[in-house]
C-alpha positions in Angstrom: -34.8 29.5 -23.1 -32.3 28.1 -25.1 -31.6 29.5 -28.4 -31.2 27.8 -31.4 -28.3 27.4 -33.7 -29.0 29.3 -37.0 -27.3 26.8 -39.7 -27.2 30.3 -42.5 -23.2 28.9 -43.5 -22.2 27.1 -45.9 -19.8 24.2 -44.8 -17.4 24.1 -47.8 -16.1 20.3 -47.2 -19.5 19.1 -47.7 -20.4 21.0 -50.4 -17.7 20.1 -52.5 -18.4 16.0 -51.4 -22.5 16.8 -52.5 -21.3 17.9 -55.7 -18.5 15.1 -56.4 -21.3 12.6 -55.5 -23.9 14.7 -58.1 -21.1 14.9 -60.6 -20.8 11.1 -60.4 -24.3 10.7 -60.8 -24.3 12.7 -63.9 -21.9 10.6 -65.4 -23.2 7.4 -64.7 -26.9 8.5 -65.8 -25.4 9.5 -69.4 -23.1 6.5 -69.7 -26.7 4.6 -68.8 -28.6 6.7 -71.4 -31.2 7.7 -68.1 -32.2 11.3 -67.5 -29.9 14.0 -66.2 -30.8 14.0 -62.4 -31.7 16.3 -60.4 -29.4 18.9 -58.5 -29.4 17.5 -54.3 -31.2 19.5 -52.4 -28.0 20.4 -50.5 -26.7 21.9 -53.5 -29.3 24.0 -53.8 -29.8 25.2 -50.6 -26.1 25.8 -50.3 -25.7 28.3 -53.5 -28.9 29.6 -52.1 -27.4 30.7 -48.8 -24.3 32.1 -50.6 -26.8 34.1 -53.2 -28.7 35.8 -50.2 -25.6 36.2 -48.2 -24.0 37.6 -51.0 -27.2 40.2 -51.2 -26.5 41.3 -48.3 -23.3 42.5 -48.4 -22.5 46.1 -48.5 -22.0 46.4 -52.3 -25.6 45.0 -53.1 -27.6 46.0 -50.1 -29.5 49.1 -51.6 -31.0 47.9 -54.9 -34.4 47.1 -55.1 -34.0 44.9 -57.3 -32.3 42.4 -55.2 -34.6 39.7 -55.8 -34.0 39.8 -59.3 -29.9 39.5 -58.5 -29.8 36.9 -56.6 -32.6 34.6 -59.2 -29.7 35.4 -61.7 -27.4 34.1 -59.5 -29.3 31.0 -58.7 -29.5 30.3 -62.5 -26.1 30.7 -63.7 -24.9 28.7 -60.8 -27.2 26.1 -61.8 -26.3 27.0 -65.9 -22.4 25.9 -64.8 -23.0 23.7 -61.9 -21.3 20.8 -64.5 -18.4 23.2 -65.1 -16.7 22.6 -61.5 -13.9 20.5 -61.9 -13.1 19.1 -57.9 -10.0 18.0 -59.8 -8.8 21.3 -60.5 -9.6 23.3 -57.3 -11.6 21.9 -53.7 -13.4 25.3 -53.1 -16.6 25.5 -54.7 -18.0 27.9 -52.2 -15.6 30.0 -54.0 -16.4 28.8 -57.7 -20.1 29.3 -56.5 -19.5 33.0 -55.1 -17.7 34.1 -58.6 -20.6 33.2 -60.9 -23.3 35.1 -58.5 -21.2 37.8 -58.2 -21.1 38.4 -61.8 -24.5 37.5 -62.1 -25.1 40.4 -59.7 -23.1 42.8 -61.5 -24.5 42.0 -65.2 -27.9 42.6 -63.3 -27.4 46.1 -62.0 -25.9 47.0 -65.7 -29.2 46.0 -67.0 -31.1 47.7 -64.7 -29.3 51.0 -64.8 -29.5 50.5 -69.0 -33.6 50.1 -68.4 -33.8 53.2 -65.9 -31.3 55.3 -68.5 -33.9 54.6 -71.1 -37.1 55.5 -68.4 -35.0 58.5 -67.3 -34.5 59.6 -71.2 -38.1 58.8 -72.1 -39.0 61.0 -68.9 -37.0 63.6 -70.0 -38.3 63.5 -73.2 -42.2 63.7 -72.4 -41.7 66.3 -70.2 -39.5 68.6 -73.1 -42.4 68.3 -75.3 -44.8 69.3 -72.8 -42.7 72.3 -71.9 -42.7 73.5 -75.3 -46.5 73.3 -75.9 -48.8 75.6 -74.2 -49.6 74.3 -70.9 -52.4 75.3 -68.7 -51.9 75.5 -65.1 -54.3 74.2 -62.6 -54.4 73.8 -58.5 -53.5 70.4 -57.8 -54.4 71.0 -54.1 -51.6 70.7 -51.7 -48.7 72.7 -51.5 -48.0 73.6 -55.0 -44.5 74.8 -54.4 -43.3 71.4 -52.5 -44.0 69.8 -55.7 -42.1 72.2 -57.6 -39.2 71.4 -55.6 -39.4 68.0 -56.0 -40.5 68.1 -59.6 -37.0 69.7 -59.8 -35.0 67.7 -57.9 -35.9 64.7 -59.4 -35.3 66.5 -63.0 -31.9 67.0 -61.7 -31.2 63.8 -60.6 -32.5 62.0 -63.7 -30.2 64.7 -65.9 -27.5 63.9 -63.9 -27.7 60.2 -64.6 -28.8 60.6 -68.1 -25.2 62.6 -68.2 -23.6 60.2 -66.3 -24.7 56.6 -68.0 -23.8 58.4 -71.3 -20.4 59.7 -70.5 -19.8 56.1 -69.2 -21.3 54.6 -72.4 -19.3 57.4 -75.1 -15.8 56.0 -72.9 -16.4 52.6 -73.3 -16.9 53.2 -76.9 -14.0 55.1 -77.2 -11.6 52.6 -75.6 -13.4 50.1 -77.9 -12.8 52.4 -81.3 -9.0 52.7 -79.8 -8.4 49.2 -79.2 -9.3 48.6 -83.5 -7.1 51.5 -84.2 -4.4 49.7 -82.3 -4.5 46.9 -83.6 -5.2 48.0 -87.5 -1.9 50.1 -86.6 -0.1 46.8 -85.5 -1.0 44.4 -87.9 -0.5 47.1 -91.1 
């Protein structure tokens, strides 16, 4: 049996003549007053394949939220689809590529900002409940396996509380430096 050419690349040379032809159709529905038209499904499908191929790469294969990165992707590419200038460069696979990338990177900042605050809220709950008078009942199971883990995953969510705020307190500092500097330098 014969198998059967996977087309999963994106050929850059048509690409970039989809989106000159989509670019001139842009322009010629505004000069006509007509509605923007729609993106070709080319287009589409090819910052589709770079968004999932992108996924897929080392850097971005473990999240869990990978769905999420590469719908951001998708959208900024189609947010600053009109900001390819075929004039200025003939690589749009590459143009494409940059704005997903990013668009992955913002989303794995806002993820690790929403799990800081779970983490943190965690972390609170179970201080309070530690300092009021607990009563302890048989769960059934193996009571110390869940100690264990109870632990471990108290560990691992201090250690990236720690971690996500030392990150957070540098940032700010270079940020409070960078005034100083320039305060200094304009004074």
């Amino acid at each position: 049996m014969a198998k059967r050419k996977r087309n999963e690349y994106v050929n850059n040379k048509d690409f970039l003549a989809a989106l000159i032809k989509y670019r001139d159709e842009v322009r010629a529905a505004e000069a006509e007053g007509k509605p923007r038209p729609r993106v070709p499904n080319y287009v589409g499908e090819c910052i589709m394949k770079i968004a999932t191929h992108l996924a897929r790469k080392p850097n971005f294969i473990n999240y869990t939220f990978k769905d999420d990165m590469i719908s951001d992707g998708i959208e900024n590419c189609l947010q600053y689809i009109d900001n390819f200038n075929p004039d200025k460069s003939n690589n749009p696979f590459a143009y494409f590529t940059q704005i997903i990338w990013f668009a992955f990177l913002r989303r794995i900042q806002k993820e690790k900002k929403l799990l800081y605050v779970k983490y943190k809220m965690t972390e609170n709950v179970n201080m309070m409940h530690m300092t009021s008078d607990r009563q302890t009942h048989d769960i059934g199971g193996n009571f110390d396996d869940s100690i264990k883990m109870s632990e471990w995953s108290s560990d691992y969510m201090s250690n990236f509380i720690k971690d996500f705020e030392e990150t957070k307190r540098r940032k700010v500092n270079k940020r409070e430096q960078k005034k100083l500097d320039e305060n200094s330098a304009s004074n």
